[in-house]
N, C-alpha and C positions, 0 to 999 in steps of 0.2 A: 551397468549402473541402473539401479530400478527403478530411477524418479525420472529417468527419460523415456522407461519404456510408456509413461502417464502419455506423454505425448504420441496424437497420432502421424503417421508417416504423413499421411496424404495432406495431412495441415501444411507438414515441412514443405513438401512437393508444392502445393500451391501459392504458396508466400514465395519461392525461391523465383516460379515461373514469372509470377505478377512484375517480382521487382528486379531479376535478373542479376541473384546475390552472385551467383556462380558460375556467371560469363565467364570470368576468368581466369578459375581456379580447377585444379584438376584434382589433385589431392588432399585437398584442405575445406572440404564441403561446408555449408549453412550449419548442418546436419553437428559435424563435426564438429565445429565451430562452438555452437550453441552448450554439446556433453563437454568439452573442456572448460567452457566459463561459467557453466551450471557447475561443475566441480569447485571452482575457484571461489564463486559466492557460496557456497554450500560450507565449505571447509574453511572461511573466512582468510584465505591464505595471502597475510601480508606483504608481499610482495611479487615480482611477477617471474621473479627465478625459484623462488620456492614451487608456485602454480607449475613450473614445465619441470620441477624435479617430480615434483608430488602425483605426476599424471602418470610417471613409469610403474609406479605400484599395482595402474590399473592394467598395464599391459595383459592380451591375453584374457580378459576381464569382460571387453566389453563386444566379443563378438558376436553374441546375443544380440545386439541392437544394430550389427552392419561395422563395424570399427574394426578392423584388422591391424591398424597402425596409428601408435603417439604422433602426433605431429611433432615436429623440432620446433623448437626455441624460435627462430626467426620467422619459420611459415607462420606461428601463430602472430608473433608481433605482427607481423606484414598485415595480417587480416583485422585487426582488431584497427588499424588506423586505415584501411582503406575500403574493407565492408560499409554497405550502407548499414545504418541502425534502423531504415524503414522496413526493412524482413525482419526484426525480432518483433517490431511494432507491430508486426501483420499474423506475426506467430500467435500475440499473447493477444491480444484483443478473437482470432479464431479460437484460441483454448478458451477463453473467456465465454463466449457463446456455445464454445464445446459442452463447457462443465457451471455453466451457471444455474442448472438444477441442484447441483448440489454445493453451492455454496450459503446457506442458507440466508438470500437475500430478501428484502422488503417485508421485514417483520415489522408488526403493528400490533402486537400485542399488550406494548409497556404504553399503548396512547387510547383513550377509552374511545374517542369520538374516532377515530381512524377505524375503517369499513373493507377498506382494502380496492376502492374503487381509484382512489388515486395513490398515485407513488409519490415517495418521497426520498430525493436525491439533495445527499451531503458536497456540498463544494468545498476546498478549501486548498493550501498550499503549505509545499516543508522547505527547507532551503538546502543545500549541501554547499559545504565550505573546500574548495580546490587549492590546491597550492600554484597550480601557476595558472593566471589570469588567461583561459583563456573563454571563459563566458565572463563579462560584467560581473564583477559583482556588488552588494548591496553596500546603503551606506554609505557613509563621508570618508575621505582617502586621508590616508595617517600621516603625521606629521613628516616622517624621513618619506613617503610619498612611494612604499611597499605596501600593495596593496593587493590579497589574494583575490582568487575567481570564486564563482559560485553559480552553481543551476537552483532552479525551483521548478518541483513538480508540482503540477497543478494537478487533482485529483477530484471524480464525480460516485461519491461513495451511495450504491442504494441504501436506505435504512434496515440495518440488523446484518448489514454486509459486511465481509471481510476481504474484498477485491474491489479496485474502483471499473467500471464499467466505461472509463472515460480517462487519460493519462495526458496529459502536455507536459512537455519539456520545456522551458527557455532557460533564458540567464537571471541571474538572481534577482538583478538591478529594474526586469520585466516587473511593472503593475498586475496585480490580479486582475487587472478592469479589463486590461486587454484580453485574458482567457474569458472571462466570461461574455465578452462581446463576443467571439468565436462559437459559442455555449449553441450548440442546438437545440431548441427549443419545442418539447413535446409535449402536446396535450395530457389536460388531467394530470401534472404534473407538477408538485411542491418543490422549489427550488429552496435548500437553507443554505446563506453562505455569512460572513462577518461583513461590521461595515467596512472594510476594504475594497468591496465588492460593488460601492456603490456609488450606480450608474445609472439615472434616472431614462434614459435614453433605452435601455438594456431592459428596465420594469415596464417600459409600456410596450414593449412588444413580447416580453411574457404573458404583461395582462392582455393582450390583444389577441393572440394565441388558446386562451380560454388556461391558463397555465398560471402558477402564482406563485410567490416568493417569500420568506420570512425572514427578517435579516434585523441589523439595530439602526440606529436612527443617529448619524453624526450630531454632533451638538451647535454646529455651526449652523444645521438643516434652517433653510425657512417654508414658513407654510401655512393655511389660513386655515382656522378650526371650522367645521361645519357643522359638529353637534358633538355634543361630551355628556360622558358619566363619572361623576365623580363618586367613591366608593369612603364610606366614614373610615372616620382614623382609628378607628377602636379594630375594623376589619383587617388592616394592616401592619399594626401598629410591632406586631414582631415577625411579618414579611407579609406580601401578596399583594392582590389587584391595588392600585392606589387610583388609576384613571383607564376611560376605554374611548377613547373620540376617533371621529370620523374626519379627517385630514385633506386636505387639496394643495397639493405641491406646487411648485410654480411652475411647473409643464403643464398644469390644471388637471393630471393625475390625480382621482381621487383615491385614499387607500386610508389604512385603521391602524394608529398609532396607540399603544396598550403601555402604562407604563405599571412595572412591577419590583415592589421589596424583595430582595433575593433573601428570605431567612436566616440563610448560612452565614450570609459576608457582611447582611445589612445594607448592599450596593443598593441605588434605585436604578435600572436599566428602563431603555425604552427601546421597544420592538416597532417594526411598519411591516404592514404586510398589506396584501391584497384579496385574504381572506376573510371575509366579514360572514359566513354562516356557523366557525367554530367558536367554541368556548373561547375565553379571553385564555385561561390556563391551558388551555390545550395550544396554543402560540407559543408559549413561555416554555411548555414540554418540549415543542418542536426543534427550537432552538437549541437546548439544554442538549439532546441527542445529537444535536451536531459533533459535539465533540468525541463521538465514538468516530469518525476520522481522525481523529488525531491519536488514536488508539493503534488506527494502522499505519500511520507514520511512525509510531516508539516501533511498531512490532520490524518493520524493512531494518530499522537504524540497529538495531538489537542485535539481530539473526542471522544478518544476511551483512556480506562484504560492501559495506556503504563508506568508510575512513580511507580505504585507500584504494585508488583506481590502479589497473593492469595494465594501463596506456595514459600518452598526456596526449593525446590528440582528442579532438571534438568527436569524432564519430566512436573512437574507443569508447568512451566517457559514456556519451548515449547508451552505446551497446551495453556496456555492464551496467546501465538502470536499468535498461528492458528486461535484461536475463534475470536481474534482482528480480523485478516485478513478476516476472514467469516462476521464478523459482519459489515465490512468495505463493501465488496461484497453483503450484504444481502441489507443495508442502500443506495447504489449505485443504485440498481435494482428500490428502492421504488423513487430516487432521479429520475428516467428516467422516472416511470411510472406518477410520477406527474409533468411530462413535465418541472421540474426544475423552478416551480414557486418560491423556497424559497429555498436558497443556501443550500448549503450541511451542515453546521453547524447547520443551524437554525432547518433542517427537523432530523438531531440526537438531538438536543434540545428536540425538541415536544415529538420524540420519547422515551427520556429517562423520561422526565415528566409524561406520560400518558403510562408507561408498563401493568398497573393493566386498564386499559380501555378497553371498550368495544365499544367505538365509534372507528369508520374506521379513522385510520390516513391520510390513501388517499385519504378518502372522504372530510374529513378534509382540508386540502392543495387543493386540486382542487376546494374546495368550491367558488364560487363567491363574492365577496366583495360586499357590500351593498354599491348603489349609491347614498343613502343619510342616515345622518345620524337617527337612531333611536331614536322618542320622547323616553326622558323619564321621567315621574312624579315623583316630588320630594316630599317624604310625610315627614312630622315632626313628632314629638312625642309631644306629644300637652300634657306638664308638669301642666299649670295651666292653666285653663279652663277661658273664660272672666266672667261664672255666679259665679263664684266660690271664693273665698276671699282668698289672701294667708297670711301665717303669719310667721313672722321669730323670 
């Protein structure tokens, strides 16, 4: 399979050492483990007897990458509920660092005042809906008192990124507040996240940090004004700047409350940050690009086996998001290398189609389009012959 040869061995080898995937396995490696359920999300294969039929195809297949043998049906179950999920964590965060030159992250070209001296990192969170309860999940519980599970990944997307640099798992029913309390906090660093995210506690030690935030402003917020610009009604009148003031929270946080006509919807939003040297519009931009996160939450839910899990235990469940996420990251890398001739859907298309192939998928996709079309002769099956006499 050629979207595991992406992956280096010595990644596998040192993830397995650190977290000790294969104490106790002899023939059922991380290794192994990983091309079987990269197969499964790849091939979106609804259920988890289809996945241990669909693998015989590759028999013989995959001994280019060390694989001499299918695992059986139970070895894989066995692993998939008693593997830790912290070696694929350790796998895709090393490919991440691997290959993050070419994922073309921390683009600043769609914001004018953006220099490239600080970054800027997308927060944000998807939910997944489980059939049986075994993460919390969100939400008031239903009247006959059946109520499913759910995880939420929380996700730290750089700006122009297509891989988060940053992954949490919990259960659904988890606050975002709690991930971002957990949020490492790096200098010269733009943090944009929704107000969900908001924890006054959490912005003073970003702003203490020399690091800052862009986020929206609850409407329950209180706080005392310390100087304002109010901007004529004729300037806004079919969207834009309406106010720019200078704000003091009741933590005595000072920070710069922007409020802006969205054109499109007509909404009035109001932004807080802790940037007071950008344009009032370049805030309003910041924010606006957040949502190219949630661009990478359609593209996981789309492409990749996200509706049905290949285990009901917790650590199964873990494991097939990390491999989604690795196989999200692995299809990215092949998505750059062929210079993005064929969207991202189409080139996990091709690739789920042709796993058992031996033709180069990138050869493939970078191939040249023929500029005229190819003669082709049309032959018949010539039933009855003219010397020949038929009879009915």
């Amino acid at each position: 399979m050629q979207i595991a040869k992406l992956i280096p061995q010595s990644i596998i080898n040192s993830s397995v050492a650190h977290t000790g995937a294969d104490a106790y396995y002899k023939t059922l490696t991380t290794h192994k483990h990983l091309v079987c359920m990269l197969y499964g999300v790849l091939t979106r294969c609804n259920s988890f007897n289809l996945l241990c039929k669909n693998l015989q195809f590759l028999h013989n297949r995959l001994t280019s990458i060390g694989i001499e043998e299918i695992p059986a049906r139970s070895t894989l179950a066995d692993a998939n509920v008693n593997r830790t999920p912290e070696v694929f964590e350790m796998i895709y965060n090393e490919l991440y660092h691997h290959y993050c030159s070419l994922l073309g992250n921390e683009s600043y070209s769609l914001i004018s005042d953006m220099d490239g001296t600080k970054k800027v990192e997308m927060i944000d969170s998807s939910t997944l809906s489980l059939f049986h309860e075994l993460f919390r999940g969100s939400g008031r519980n239903t009247l006959s008192g059946v109520k499913k599970g759910g995880l939420k990944i929380h996700a730290k997307l750089p700006l122009g990124g297509v891989c988060p640099n940053l992954v949490h798992i919990t259960e659904a029913s988890a606050s975002d507040k709690v991930f971002l309390g957990q949020l490492p906090v790096a200098a010269h660093t733009i943090y944009v996240f929704d107000k969900g995210y908001g924890s006054y506690k959490k912005w003073e030690e970003i702003d203490s940090q020399q690091a800052y935030w862009v986020t929206r402003l609850n409407k329950n917020a209180k706080y005392k004004i310390v100087s304002k610009t109010v901007y004529d009604y004729i300037t806004y009148a079919d969207g834009g700047l309406i106010s720019d003031e200078v704000i003091e929270l009741k933590t005595k946080l000072k920070a710069r409350l922007i409020v802006y006509k969205d054109p499109e919807s007509g909404k009035v939003l109001s932004f807080i940050t802790n940037l007071f040297d950008y344009n009032a519009l370049t805030i309003t931009q910041l924010y606006k690009y957040r949502w190219s996160i949630e661009v990478f939450f359609k593209r996981l839910k789309q492409n990749f086996q996200t509706d049905y899990f290949f285990s009901d235990s917790i650590n199964g469940i873990q494991t097939q998001i990390w491999i989604v996420l690795i196989a999200n990251l692995l299809m990215s890398v092949i998505h750059h290398l062929t210079k993005q001739k064929e969207s991202f859907t189409t080139t996990v298309a091709m690739a789920a189609c042709n796993m058992s192939s031996y033709t180069s998928l990138i050869a493939i996709i970078n191939q040249e389009r023929p500029s005229k079309k190819p003669k082709i002769r049309i032959v018949q099956l010539n039933l009855f012959p003219k010397n020949r006499g038929v009879l009915f």
